[in-house]
C-alpha positions in Angstrom: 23.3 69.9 -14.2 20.8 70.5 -10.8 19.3 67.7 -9.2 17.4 64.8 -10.8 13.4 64.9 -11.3 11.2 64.5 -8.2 10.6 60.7 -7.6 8.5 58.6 -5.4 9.5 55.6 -3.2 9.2 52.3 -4.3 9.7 50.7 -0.6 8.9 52.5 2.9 8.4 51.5 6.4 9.0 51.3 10.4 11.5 49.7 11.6 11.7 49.4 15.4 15.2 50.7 17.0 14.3 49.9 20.4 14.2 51.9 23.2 10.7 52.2 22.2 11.9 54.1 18.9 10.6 53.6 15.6 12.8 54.8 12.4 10.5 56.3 9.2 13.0 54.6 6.5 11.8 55.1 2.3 13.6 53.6 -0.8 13.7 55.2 -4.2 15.0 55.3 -7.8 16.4 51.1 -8.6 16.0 48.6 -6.3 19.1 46.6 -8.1 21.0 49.8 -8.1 24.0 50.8 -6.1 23.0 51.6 -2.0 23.2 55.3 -0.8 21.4 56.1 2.0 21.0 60.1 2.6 21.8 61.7 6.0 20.0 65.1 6.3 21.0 67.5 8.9 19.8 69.0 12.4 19.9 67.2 13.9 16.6 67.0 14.1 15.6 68.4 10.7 14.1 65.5 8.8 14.5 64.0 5.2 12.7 65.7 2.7 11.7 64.7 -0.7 14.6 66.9 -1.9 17.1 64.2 -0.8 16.0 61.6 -2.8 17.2 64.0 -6.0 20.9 64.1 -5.4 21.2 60.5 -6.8 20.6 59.0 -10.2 17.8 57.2 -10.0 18.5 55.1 -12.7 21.9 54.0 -10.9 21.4 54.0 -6.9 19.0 52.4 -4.7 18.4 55.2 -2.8 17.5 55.2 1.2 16.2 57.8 3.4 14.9 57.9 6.8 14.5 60.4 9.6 16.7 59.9 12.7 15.2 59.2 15.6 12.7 61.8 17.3 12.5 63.6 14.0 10.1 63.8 11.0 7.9 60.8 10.9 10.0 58.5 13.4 8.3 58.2 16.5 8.3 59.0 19.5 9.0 62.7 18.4 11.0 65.1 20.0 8.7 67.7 20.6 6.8 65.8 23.3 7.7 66.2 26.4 7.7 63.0 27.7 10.1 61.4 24.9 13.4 60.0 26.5 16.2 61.8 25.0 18.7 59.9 26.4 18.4 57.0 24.4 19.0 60.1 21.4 22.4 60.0 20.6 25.3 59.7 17.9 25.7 55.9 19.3 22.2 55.3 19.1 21.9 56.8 15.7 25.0 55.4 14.6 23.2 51.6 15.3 19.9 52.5 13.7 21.8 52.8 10.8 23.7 49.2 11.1 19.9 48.0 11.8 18.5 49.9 9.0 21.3 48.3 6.7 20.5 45.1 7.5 17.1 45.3 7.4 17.3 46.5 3.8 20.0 43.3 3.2 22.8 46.1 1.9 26.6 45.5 2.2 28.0 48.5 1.4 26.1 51.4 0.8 27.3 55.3 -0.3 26.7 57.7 2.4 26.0 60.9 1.8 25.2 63.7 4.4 24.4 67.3 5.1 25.8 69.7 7.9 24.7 67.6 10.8 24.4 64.4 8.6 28.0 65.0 7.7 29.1 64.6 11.7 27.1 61.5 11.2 28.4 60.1 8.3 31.9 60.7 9.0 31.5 58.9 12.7 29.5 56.2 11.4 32.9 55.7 8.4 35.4 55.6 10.9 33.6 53.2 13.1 32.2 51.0 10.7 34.3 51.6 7.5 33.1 47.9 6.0 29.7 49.4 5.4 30.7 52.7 3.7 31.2 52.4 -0.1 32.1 56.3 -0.4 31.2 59.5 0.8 29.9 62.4 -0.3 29.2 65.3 2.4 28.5 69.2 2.3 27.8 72.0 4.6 30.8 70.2 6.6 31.0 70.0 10.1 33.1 67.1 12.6 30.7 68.0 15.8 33.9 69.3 18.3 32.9 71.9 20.7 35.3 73.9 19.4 32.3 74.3 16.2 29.7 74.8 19.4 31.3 77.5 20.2 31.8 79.2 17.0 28.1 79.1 16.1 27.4 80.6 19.4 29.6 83.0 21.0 31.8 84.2 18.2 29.1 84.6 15.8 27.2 86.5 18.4 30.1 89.0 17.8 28.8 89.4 14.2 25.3 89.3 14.6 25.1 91.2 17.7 21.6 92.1 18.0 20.1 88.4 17.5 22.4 87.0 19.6 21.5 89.7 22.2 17.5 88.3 21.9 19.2 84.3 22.7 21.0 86.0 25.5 17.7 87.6 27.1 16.0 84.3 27.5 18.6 82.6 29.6 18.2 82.8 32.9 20.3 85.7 34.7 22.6 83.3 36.5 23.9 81.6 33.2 27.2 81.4 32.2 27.6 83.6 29.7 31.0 82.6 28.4 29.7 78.6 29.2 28.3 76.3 26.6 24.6 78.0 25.6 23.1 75.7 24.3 23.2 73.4 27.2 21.7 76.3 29.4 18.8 76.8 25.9 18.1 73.1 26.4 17.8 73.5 30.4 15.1 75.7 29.5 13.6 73.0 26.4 13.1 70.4 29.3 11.3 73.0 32.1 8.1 71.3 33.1 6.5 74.7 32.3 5.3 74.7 28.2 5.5 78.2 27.8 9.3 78.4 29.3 9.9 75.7 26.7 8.2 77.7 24.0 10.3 80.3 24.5 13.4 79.0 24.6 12.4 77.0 21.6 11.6 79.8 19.7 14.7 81.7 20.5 17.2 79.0 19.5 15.2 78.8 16.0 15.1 82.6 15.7 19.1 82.5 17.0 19.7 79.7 14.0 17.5 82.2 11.2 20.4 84.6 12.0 23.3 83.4 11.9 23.1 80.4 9.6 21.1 82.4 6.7 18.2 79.5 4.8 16.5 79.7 2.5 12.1 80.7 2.6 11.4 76.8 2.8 13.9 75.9 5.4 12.9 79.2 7.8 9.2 78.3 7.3 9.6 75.2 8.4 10.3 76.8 11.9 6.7 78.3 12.0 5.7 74.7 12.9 5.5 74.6 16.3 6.3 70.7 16.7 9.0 71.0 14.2 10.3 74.0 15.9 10.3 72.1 19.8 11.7 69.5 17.8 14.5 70.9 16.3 15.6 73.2 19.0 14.8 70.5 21.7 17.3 67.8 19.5 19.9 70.5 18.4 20.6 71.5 22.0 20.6 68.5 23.1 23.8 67.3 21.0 25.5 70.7 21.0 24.9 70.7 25.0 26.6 67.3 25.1 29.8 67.0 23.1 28.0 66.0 20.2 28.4 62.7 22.5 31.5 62.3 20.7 33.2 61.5 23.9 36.5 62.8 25.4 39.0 65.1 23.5 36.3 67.0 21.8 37.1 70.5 22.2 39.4 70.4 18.6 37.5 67.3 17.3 36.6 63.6 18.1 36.3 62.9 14.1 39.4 65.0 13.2 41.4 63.2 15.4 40.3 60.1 13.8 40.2 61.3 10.3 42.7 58.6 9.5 40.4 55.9 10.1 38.8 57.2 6.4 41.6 56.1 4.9 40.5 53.7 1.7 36.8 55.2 1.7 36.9 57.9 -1.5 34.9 61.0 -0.5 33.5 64.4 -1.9 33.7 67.8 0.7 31.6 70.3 -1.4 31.8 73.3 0.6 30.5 76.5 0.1 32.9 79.5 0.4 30.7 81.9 2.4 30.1 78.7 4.7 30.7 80.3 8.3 32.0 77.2 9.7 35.2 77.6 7.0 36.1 80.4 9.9 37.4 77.8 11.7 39.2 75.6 8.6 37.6 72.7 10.0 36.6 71.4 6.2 40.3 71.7 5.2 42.3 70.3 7.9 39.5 67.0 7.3 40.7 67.4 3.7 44.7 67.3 4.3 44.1 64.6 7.3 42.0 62.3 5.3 43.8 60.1 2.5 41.4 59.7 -0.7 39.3 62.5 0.0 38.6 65.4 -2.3 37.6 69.3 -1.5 35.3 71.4 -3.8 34.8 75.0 -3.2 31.8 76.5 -4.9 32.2 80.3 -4.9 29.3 82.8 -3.0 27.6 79.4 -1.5 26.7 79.1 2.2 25.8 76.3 4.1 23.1 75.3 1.8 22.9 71.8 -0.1 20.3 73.3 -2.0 22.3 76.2 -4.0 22.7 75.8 -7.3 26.6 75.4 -8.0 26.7 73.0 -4.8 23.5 70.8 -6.1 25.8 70.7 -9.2 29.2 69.4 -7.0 27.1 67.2 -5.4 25.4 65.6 -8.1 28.3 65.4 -10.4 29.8 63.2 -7.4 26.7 61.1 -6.9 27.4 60.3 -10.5 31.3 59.3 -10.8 30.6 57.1 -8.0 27.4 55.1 -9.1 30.5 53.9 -11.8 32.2 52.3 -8.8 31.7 49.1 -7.7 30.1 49.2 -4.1 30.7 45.6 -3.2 27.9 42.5 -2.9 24.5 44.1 -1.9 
């Protein structure tokens, strides 16, 4: 099957967020087609022109953008003089209501990748009137209980890396405490090579334990991209995910009942390292209407072939639903 043929938007823009942010938004494929707007991951990563391919573009109007301090939203991330308080899964979760109105869509299909799937499962349970269905991979709910897997029990099975992350924390950190938090301590020094260190030890920590493909490691070789990234990832992972209380076993688990009515597609791959915790399942059994795909010797990447196939083979059923006026 594999994803559709490269396309070019139709439709792009600004549109000003507030808070002196201003959200990179693009359309593709048919502007009378069905809405699904395409939630990449990170956070901090970016939409690529990959993401526009997961959709019929005969069928969907399709909507990217890049969440705020990312990609071609402004201000970025990697200056040091952005706020990053006003970067958060609330704020994020309102650009999208903003972007949705801006573009006149009722209901739209939201689909979402690693991060983008914390995103798109929030945004569902807290505005489930705006969601059509959902189709998510690389699945992850944000708890701390996930933070902590992709830190200090991984570190157990990629000892040496996670031995190079350890050696740029300052000697007083709390080893068995939340890392990334003390990582993005080091992000917001006032001193550019301390942040350029730390920078490029969370992207070399991410190399190892989440394994990419050439065009997603290369990306960190960018140093804005890489300050970015590491400056937006920690910043979430440091913080709850700002899911709020009750997050150590999972804000949007606990909730996963509020998905109830919206159909949706987990496409996970079996070598996935956050399937150590069963996180993907559990969502699965807790959420009525939902469906789980397993694709065999697939990681965490949307862009392996027998995922792309899960993925798109979803995009497909559900352009035959009806997603409502738009």
């Amino acid at each position: 099957m594999g994803l559709y043929p490269e396309i070019e938007p139709y439709d792009q823009g600004m549109l000003d967020v507030g808070d002196g942010n201003r959200l990179y938004w693009e359309t593709c494929g048919n502007p009378l087609g069905k809405p699904a707007v395409m939630l990449h991951g990170g956070p901090g990563s970016g939409c690529t022109p990959g993401h526009r391919r997961y959709c019929d573009p005969a069928a969907y109007r399709i909507v990217l953008l890049d969440q705020r301090g990312c990609g071609r939203s402004t201000p970025h991330a990697s200056a040091y003089d952005t706020d990053m308080s006003v970067n958060t899964t609330d704020h994020l979760i309102a650009d999208l209501e903003l972007l949705r109105g801006h573009l006149g869509i009722e209901r739209w299909l939201v689909w979402g990748a690693s991060w983008g799937s914390v995103l798109a499962l929030r945004y569902a349970q807290t505005h489930p009137a705006a969601v059509s269905e959902l189709v998510l991979t690389g699945v992850a709910t944000g708890s701390n209980a996930e933070v902590t897997l992709l830190t200090h029990r991984l570190g157990r099975i990629f000892p040496e890396a996670f031995g190079h992350l350890l050696a740029e924390l300052p000697e007083d950190t709390d080893r068995a405490g939340n890392l990334a938090a003390a990582c993005n301590r080091l992000i917001e020094s006032p001193d550019p090579s301390v942040r350029e260190r730390a920078a490029r030890a969370w992207t070399d920590w991410e190399t190892a334990m989440i394994p990419a493909p050439p065009r997603s490691v290369a990306r960190y070789e960018d140093p804005a991209f890489r300050m970015g990234f590491a400056r937006t990832v920690t910043h979430y992972f440091g913080n709850d995910h700002f899911l709020g209380p009750g997050n150590d076993e999972g804000v949007v688990l606990r909730d996963a009942h509020l998905l109830g009515g919206i159909p949706g597609t987990l496409v996970q791959g079996s070598l996935d390292f956050g399937n150590l915790l069963g996180t993907v399942w559990r969502l699965n059994q807790a959420w009525p209407g939902s469906e789980l795909v397993v694709v065999d010797q697939a990681g965490h990447d949307a862009g392996a072939p027998g995922v792309v196939d899960a993925l798109v083979a979803a995009t497909d059923r559900y352009a035959r639903l009806e997603a409502g006026p738009r």
